[in-house]
VMD Tcl script that builds the backbone (N, CA, C; Angstrom):
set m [mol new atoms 348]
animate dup $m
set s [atomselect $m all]
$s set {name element resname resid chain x y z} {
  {N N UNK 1 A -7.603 25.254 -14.164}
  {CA C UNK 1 A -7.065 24.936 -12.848}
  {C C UNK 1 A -5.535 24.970 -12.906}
  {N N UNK 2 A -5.323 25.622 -11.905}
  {CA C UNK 2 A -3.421 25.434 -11.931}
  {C C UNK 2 A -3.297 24.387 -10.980}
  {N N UNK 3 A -2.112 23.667 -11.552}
  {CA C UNK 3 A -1.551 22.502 -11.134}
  {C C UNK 3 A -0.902 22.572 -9.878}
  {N N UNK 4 A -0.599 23.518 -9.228}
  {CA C UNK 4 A 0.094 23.519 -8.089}
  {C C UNK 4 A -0.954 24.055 -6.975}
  {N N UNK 5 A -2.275 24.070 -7.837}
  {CA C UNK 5 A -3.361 23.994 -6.688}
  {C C UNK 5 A -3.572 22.530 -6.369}
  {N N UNK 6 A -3.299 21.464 -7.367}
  {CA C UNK 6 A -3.676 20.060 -7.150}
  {C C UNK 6 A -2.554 19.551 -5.925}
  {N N UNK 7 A -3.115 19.367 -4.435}
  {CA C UNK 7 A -2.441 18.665 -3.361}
  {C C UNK 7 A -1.701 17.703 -3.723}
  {N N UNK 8 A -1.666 16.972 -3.858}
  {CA C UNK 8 A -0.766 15.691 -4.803}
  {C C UNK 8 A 0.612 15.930 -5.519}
  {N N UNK 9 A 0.177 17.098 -6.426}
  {CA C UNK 9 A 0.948 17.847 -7.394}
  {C C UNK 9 A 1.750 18.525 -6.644}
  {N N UNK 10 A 1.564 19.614 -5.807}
  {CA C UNK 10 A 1.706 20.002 -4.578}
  {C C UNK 10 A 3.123 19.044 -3.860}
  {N N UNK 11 A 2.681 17.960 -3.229}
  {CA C UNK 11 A 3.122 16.822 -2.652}
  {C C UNK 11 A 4.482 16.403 -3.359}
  {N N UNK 12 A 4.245 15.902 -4.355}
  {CA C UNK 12 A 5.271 15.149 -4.937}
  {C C UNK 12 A 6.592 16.245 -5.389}
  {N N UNK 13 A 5.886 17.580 -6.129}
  {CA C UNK 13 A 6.828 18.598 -6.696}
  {C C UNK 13 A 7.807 18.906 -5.186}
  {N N UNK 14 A 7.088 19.245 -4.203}
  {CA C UNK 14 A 8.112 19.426 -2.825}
  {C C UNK 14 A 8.983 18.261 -2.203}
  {N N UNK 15 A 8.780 17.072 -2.569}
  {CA C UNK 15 A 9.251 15.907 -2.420}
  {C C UNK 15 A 10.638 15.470 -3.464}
  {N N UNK 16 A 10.507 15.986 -4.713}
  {CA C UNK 16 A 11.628 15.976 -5.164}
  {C C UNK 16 A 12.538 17.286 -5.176}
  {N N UNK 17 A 11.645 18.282 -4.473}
  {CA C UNK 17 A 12.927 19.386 -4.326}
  {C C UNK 17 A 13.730 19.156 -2.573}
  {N N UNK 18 A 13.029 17.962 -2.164}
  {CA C UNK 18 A 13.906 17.457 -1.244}
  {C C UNK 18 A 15.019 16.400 -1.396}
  {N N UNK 19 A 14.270 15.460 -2.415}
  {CA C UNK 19 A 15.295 14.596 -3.065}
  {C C UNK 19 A 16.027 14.561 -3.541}
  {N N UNK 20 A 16.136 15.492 -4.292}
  {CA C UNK 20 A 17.136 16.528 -5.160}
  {C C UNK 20 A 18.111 17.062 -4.132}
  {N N UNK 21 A 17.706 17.978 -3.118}
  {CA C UNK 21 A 19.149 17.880 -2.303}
  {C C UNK 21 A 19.700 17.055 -1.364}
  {N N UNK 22 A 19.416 15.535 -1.351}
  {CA C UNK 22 A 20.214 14.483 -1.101}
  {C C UNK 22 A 21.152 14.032 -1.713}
  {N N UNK 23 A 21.265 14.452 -3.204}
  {CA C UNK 23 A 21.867 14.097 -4.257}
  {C C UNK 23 A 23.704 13.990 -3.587}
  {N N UNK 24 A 23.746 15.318 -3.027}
  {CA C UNK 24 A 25.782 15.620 -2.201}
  {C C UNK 24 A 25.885 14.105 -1.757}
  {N N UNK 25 A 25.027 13.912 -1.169}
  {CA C UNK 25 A 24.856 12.738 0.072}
  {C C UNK 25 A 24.941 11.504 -0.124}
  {N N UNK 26 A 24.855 10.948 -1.281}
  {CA C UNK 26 A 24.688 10.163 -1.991}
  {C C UNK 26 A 26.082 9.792 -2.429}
  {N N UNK 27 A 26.639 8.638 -1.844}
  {CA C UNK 27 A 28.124 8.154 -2.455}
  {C C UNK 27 A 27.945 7.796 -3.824}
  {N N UNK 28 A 29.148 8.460 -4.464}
  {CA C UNK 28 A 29.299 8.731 -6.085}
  {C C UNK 28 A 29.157 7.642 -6.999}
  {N N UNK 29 A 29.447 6.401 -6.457}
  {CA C UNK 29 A 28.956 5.295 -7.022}
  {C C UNK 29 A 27.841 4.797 -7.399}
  {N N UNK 30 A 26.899 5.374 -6.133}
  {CA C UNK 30 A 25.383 4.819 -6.469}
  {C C UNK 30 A 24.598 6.351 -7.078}
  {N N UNK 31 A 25.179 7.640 -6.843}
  {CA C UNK 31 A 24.751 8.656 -7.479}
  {C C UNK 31 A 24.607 8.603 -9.012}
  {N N UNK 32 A 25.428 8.041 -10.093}
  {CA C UNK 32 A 25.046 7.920 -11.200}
  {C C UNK 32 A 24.610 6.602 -11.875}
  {N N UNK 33 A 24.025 5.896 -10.820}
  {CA C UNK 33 A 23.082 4.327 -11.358}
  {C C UNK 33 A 21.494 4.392 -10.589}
  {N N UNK 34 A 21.755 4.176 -9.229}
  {CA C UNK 34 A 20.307 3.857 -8.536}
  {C C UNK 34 A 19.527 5.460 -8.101}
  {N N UNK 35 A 20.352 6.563 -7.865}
  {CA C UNK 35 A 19.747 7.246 -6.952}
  {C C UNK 35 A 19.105 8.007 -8.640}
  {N N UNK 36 A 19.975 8.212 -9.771}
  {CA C UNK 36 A 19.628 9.113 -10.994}
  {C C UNK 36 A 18.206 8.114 -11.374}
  {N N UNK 37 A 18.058 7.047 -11.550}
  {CA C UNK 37 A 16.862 5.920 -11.447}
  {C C UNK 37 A 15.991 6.556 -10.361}
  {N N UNK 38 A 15.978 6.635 -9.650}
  {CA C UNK 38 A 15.310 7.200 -8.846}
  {C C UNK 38 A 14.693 8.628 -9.138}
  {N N UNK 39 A 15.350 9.671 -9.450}
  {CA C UNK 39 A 15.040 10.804 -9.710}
  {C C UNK 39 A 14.381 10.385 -10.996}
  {N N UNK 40 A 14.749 9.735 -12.054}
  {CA C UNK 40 A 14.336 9.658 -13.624}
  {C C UNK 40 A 12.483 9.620 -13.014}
  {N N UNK 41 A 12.758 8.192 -12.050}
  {CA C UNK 41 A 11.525 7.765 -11.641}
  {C C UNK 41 A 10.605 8.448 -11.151}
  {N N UNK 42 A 10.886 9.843 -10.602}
  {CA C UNK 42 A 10.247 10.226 -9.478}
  {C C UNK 42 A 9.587 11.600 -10.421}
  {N N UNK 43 A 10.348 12.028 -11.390}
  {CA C UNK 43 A 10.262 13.009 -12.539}
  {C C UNK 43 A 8.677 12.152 -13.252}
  {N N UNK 44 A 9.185 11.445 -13.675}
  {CA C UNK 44 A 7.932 10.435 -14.433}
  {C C UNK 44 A 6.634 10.188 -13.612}
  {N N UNK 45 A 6.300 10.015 -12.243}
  {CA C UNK 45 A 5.737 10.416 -11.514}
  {C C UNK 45 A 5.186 11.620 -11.279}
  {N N UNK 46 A 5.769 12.930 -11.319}
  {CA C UNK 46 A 5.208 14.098 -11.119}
  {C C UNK 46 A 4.714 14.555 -12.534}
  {N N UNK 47 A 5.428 13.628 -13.564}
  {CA C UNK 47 A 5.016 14.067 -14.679}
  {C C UNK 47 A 3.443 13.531 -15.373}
  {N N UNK 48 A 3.005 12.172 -14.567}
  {CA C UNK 48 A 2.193 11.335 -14.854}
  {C C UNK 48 A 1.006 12.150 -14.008}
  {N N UNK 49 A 1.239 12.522 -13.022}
  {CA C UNK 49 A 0.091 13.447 -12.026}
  {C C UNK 49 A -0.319 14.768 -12.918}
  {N N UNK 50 A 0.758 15.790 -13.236}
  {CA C UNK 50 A 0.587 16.912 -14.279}
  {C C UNK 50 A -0.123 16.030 -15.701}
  {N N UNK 51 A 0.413 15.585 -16.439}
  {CA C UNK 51 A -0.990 15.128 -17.569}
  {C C UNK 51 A -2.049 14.257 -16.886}
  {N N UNK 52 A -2.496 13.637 -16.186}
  {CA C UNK 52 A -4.012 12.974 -15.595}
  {C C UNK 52 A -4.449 14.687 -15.157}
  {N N UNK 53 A -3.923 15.356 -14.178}
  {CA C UNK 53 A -5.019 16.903 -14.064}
  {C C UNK 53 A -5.530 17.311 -15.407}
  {N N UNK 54 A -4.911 17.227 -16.616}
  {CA C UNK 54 A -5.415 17.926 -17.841}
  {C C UNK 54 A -5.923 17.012 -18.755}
  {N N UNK 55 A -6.229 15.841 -18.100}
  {CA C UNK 55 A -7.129 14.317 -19.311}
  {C C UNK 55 A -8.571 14.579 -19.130}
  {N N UNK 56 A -9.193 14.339 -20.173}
  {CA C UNK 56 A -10.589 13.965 -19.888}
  {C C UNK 56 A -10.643 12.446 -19.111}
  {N N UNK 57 A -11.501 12.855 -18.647}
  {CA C UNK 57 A -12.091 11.514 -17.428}
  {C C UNK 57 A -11.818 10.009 -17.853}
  {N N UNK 58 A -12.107 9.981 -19.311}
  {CA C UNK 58 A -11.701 8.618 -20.132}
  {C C UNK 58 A -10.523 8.179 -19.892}
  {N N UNK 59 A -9.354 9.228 -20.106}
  {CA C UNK 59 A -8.054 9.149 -20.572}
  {C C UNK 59 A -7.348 9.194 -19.179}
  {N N UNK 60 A -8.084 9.514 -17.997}
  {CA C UNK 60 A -7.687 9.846 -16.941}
  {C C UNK 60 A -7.177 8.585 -16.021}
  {N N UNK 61 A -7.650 7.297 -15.873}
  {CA C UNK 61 A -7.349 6.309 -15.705}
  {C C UNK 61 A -6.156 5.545 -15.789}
  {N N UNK 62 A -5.949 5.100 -16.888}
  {CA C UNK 62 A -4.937 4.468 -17.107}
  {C C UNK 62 A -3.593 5.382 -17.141}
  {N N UNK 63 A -3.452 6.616 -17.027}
  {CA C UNK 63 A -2.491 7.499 -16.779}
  {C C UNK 63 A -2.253 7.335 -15.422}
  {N N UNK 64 A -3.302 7.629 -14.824}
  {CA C UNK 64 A -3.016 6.951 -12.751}
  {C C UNK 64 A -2.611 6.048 -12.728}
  {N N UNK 65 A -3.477 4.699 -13.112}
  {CA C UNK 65 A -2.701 3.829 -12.838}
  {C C UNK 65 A -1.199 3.631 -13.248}
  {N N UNK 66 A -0.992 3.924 -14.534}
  {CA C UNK 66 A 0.597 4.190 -14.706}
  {C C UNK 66 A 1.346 4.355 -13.581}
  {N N UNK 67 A 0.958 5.520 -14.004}
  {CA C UNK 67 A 1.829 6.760 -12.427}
  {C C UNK 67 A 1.803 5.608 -11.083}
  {N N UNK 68 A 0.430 4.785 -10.908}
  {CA C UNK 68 A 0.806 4.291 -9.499}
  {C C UNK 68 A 1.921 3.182 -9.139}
  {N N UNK 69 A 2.091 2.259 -10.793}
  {CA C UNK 69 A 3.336 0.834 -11.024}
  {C C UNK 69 A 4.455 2.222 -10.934}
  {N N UNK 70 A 4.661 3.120 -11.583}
  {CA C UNK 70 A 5.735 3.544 -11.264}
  {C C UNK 70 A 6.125 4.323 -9.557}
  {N N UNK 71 A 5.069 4.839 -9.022}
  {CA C UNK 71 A 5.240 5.007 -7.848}
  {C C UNK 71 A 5.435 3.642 -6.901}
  {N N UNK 72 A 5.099 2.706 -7.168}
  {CA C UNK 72 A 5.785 1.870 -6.125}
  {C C UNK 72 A 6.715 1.613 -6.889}
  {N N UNK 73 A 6.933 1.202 -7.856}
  {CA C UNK 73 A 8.899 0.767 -8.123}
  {C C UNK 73 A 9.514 1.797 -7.382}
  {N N UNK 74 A 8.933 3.239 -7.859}
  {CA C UNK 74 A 9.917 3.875 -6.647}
  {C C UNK 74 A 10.039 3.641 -5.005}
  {N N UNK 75 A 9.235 3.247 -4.802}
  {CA C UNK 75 A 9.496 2.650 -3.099}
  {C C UNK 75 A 10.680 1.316 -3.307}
  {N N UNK 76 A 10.230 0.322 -4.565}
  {CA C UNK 76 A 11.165 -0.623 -4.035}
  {C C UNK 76 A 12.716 -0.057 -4.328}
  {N N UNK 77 A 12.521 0.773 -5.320}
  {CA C UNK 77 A 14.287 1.460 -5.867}
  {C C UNK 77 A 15.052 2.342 -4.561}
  {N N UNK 78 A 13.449 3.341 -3.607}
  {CA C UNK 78 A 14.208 3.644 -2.354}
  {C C UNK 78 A 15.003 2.560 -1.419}
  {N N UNK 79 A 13.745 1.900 -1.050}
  {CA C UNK 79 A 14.346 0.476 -0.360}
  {C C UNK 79 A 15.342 0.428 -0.741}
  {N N UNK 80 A 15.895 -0.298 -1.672}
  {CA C UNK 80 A 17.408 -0.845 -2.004}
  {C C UNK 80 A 18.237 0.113 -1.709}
  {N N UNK 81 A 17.883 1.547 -2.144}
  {CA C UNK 81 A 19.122 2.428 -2.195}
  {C C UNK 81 A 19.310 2.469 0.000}
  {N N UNK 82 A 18.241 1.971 0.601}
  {CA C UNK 82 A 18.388 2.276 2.198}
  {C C UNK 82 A 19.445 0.842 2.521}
  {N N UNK 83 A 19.240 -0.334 1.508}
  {CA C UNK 83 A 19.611 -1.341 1.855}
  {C C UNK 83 A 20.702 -1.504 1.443}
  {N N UNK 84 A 21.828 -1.103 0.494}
  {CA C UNK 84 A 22.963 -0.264 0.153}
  {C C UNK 84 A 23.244 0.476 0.727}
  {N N UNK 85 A 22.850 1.297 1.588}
  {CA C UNK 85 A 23.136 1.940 2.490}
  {C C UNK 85 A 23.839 3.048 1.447}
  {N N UNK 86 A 23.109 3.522 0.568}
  {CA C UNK 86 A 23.608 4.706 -0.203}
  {C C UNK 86 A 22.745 5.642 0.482}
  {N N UNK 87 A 21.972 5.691 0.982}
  {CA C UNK 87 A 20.659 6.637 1.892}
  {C C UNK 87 A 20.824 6.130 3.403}
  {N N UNK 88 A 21.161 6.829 4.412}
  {CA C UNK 88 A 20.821 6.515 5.957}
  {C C UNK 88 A 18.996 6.035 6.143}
  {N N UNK 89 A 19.204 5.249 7.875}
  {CA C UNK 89 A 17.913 4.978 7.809}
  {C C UNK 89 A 16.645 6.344 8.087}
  {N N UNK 90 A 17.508 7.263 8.569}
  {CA C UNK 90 A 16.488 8.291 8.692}
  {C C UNK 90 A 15.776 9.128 7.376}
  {N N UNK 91 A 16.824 9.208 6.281}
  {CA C UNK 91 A 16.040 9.768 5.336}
  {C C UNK 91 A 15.125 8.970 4.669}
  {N N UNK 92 A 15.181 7.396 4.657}
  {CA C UNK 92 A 14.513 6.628 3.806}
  {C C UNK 92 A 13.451 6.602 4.655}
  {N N UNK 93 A 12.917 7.019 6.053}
  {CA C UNK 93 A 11.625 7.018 6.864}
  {C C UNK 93 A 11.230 7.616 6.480}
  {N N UNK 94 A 11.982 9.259 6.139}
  {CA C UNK 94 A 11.315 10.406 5.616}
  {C C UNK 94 A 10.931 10.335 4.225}
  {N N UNK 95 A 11.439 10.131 3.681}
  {CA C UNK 95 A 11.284 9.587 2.053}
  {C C UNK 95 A 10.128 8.921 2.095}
  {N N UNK 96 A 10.277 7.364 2.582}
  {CA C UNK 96 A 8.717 6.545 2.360}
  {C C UNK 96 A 7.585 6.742 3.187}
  {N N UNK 97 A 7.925 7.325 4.178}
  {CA C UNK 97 A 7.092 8.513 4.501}
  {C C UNK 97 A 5.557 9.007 3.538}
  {N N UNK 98 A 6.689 10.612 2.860}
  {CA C UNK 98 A 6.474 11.099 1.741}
  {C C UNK 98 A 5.556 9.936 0.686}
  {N N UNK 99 A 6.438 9.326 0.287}
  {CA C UNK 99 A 5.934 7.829 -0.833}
  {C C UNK 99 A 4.731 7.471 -0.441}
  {N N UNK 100 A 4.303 7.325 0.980}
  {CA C UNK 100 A 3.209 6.008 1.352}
  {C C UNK 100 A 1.940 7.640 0.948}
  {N N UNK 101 A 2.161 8.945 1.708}
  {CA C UNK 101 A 1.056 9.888 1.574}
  {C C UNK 101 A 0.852 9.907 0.320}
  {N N UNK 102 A 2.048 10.138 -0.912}
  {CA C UNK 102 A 1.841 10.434 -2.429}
  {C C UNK 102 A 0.571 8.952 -2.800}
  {N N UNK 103 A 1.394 7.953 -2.448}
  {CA C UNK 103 A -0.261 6.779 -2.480}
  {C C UNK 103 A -0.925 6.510 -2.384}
  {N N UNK 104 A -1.618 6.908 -1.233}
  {CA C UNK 104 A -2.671 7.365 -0.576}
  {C C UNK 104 A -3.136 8.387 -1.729}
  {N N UNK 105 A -2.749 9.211 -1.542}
  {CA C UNK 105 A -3.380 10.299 -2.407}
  {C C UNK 105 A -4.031 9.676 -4.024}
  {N N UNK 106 A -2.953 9.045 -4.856}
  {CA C UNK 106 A -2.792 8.571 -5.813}
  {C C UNK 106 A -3.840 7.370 -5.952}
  {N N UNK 107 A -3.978 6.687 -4.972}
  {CA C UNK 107 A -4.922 5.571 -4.823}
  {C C UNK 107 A -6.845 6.207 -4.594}
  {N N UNK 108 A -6.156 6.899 -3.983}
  {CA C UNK 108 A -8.007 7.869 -3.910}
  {C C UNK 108 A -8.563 8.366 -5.327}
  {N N UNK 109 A -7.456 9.074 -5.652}
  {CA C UNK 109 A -7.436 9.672 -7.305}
  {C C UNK 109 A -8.097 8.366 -8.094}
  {N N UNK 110 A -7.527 7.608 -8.108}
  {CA C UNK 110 A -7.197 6.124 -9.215}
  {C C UNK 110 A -9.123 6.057 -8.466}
  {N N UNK 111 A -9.514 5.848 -7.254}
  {CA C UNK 111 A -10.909 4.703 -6.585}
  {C C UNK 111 A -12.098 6.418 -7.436}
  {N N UNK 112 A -11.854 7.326 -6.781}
  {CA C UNK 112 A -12.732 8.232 -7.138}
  {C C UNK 112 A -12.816 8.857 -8.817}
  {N N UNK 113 A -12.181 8.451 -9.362}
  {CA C UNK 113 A -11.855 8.300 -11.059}
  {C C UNK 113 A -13.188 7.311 -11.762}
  {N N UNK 114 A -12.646 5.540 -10.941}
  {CA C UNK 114 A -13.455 4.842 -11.289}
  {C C UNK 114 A -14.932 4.748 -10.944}
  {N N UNK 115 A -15.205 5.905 -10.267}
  {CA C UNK 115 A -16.250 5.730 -9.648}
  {C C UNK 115 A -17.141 6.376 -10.351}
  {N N UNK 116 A -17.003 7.512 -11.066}
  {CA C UNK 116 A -17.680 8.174 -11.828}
  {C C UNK 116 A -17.969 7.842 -13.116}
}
mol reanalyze $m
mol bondsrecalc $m
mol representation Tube
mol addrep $m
């Protein structure tokens, strides 16, 4: 299976090639502390989705769940960066937006995992 058939995978990879060009936008102060945290975070995330597609079913679990503590820190690390006002309020709608579908998704993954 290729990975960029997986919706999710899909999801998140287009999500940081949006995040990624917010980066200009981003006053220089919080660009090399909260927003690079953010990207580190969001990398680790797409990276946690790419190895669970290629786990056996065993191993598949606790890799989601991973991926899911780190997907919400990334909501609370967006938050702050909206509440700093290093991000306007419109991109952080669009952003957690993005965030709440990647969970959704991620949370189905994680219920239909355990189910089998």
């Amino acid at each position: 299976m290729n990975e960029l058939d997986i919706p999710i995978f899909k999801k998140i990879y287009d999500m940081y090639k949006d995040f990624y060009n917010l980066r200009l936008s981003v006053p220089k102060q919080d660009r090399y502390t909260l927003w690079q945290k953010c990207e580190s975070i969001l990398i680790e995330v797409l990276e946690g989705i790419l190895f669970a597609s290629q786990q056996t079913k065993l191993e598949k679990l606790p890799t989601l769940e991973r991926t899911s503590v780190k997907l919400n820190f990334l909501k609370v690390c967006i938050r702050l960066m909206k509440d700093i006002k290093a991000i306007d309020a419109k991109k952080y709608v669009i952003i957690e937006a993005n965030l709440d579908e990647i969970g959704r998704m991620l949370g189905g993954w994680i219920k239909s995992t355990k189910e089998r």
